[in-house]
SEBASE-713172 format. One line per 2 residues: for each residue x, y, z of C-alpha. Coordinates in steps of 0.001 Angstrom, whole numbers, plus 500000, padded with zeros to 6 digits. Layout:
N
X,Y,Z | ...
END
This chain:
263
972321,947526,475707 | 972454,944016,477429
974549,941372,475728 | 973179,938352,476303
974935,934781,475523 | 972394,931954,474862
973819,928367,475041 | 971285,925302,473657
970772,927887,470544 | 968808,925723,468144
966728,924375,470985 | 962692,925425,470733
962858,928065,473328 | 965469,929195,472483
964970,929768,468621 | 961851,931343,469555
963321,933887,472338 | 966514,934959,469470
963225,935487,466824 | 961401,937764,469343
964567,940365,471032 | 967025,940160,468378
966135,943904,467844 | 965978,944669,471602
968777,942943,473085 | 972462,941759,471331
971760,938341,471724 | 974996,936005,470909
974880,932384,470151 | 977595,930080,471508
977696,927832,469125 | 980141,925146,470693
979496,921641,472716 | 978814,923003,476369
980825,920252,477584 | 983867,922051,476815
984918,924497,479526 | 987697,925410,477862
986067,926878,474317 | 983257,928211,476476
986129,929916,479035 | 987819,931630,475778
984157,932553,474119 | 982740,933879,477500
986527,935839,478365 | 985780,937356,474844
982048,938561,474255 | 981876,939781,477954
978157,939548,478558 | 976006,940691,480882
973714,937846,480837 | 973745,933904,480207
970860,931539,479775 | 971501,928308,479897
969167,926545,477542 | 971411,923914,476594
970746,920181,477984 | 969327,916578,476540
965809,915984,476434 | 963908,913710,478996
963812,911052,476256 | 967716,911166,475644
968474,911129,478934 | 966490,907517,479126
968595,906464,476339 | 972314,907610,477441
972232,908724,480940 | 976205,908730,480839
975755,911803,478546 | 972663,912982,480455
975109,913549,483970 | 977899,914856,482404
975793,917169,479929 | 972726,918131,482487
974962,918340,485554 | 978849,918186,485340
978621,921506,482465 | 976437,923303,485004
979214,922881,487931 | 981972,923987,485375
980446,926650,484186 | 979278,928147,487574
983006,927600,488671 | 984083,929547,485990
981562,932483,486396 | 982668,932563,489654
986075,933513,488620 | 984995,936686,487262
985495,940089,488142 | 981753,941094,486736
979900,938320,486849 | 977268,938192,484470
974010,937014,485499 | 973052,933655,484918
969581,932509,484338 | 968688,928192,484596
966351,926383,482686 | 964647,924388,485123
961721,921715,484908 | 958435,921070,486863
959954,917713,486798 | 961862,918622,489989
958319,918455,492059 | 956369,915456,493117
952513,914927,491503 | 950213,917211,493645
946979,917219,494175 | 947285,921076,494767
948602,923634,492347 | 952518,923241,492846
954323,926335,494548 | 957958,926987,494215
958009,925996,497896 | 956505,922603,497388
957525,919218,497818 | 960514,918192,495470
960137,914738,494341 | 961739,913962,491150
960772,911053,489458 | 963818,910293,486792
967079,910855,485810 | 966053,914201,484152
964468,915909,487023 | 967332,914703,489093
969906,916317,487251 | 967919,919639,486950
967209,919751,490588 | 971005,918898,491844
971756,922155,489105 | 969483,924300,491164
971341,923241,494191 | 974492,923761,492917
973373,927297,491573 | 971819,928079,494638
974955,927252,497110 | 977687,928461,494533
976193,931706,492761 | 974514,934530,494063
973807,936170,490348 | 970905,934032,489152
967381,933301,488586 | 966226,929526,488110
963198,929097,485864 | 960653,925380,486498
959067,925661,483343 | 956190,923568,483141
955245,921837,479624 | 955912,924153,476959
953687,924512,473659 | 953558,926063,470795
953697,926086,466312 | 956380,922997,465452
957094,921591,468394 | 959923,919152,469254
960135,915688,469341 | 959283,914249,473172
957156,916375,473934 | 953304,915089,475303
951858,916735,472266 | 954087,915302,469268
954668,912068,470703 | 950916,911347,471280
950324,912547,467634 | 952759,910313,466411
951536,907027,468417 | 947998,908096,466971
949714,908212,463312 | 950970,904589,463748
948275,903188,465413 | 949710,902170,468557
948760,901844,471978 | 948617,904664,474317
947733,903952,477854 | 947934,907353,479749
946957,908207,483585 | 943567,910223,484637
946305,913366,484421 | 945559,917034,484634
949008,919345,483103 | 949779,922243,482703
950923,923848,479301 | 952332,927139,478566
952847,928544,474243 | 956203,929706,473706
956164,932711,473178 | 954978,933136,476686
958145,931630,477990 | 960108,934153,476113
958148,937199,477573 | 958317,935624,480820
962048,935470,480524 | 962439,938857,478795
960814,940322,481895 | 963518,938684,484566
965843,940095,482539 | 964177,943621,482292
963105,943694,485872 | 966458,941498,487028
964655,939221,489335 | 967063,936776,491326
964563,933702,492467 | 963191,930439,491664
960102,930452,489523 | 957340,928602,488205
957045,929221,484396 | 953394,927945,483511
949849,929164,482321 | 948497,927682,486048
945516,926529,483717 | 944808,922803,483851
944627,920581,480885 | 942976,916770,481055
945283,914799,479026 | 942699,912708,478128
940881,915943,476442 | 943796,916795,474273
944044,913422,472575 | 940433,913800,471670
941316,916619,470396 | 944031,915326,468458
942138,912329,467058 | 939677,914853,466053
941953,917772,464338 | 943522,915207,462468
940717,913190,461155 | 942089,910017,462765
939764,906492,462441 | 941824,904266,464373
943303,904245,467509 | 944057,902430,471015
943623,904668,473774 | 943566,903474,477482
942953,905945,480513 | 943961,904594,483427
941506,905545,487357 | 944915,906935,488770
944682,910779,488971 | 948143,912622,489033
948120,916674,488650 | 951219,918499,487927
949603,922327,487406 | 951443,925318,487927
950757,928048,490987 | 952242,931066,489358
951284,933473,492106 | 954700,934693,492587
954996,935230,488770 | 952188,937530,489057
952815,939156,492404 | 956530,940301,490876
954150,942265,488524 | 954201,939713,485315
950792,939974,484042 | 949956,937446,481887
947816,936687,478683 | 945160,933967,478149
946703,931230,477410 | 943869,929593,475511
943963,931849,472420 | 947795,930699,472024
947152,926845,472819 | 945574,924907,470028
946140,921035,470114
END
């Protein structure tokens, strides 16, 4: 059976993948602040796995607020623990969780080999990670997942945030924007499978459906009965949608997305 160590542990993907494989694979929490090597050295040295996925990192939102922690969390752990993994006699394989916040708006459907553009801190630090990963490991797959979705989702994300400014009452002034947005429990299946079929590439991680933004806060105001509200869409048209061709063509088939997305 593979042992695989998931970092980030309480994070939404995460919680979701342990809920789903539990049964199938001996998945093992570690527990500990990323940041330090050393407890991670002794835990890794230990359990002996034959996989890692790195979900731990700070949000897009924290990384506005303390980008001191963002680098050193985001970045600095990912070049420590590569180092170590490297060190190694069986080095187990190491899977990334990346961001479509590495690419640059499109007007296309954005392949894995299209322009990378990032537009923050956040997408910064995730792309110099791939880089890293890409130069200094050989055993790894590097996942851009696009905007995940799904029952109780985090803080930050499009979907809570705009339900909370519609709450409150306060302004939101959004672009003429097209996204795309992928449930959960997707993500996990999608990551289950590059385990299963152990797939060493970089991959886009979406439903390649697009979503008008503008169309989900209706649909917000609407599900939750709201009477008041200050929305402003903006002409400029921006498009950050998912080509998951190569997804597919590695043999993932899969489901329709609708059924599972229900702002």
């Amino acid at each position: 059976m593979k042992k695989v160590v998931i970092n980030g542990y309480k994070g939404f993907i995460a919680t979701n993948y342990f809920k789903k494989y539990k049964n199938i694979q001996k998945i093992i929490h570690y527990k500990k602040d990323i940041n330090k090597i050393n407890e991670f050295k002794k835990f890794i040295t230990k359990k002996k796995p034959t996989h890692l996925i790195h979900f731990a990192g700070l949000s897009r939102v924290n990384c506005i607020n303390n980008s001191k922690d963002c680098l050193k969390t985001n970045f600095q752990s990912v070049k420590k623990i590569i180092s170590y993994l490297n060190t190694l006699k069986n080095k187990p394989f190491f899977i990334f969780i990346s961001s479509c916040h590495v690419y640059a708006p499109s007007h296309k459907k954005l392949k894995e080999s299209s322009k990378l553009n990032p537009k923050d801190l956040y997408g910064n630090l995730k792309l110099k990670s791939e880089i890293y990963i890409k130069k200094n490991y050989k055993n790894h797959c590097i996942l851009r997942l696009f905007n995940v979705h799904g029952k109780n989702p985090p803080k930050g994300i499009f979907h809570t945030d705009m339900l909370h400014k519609l709450k409150n009452n306060q302004s939101i002034t959004i672009n003429n924007s097209m996204r795309d947005f992928i449930h959960v429990n997707e993500v996990s299946k999608i990551i289950y499978f590059i385990i299963r079929k152990n797939i060493k590439k970089t991959i886009n991680v979406g439903s390649g459906l697009e979503y008008k933004l503008q169309s989900i806060i209706k649909n917000l105001i609407k599900k939750n009965k709201i009477r008041k509200y200050k929305v402003t869409v903006k002409n400029k048209k921006d498009k950050i949608v998912a080509d998951i061709s190569l997804l597919k063509k590695l043999g993932y088939k899969s489901v329709n997305n609708d059924k599972y997305i229900n702002f």
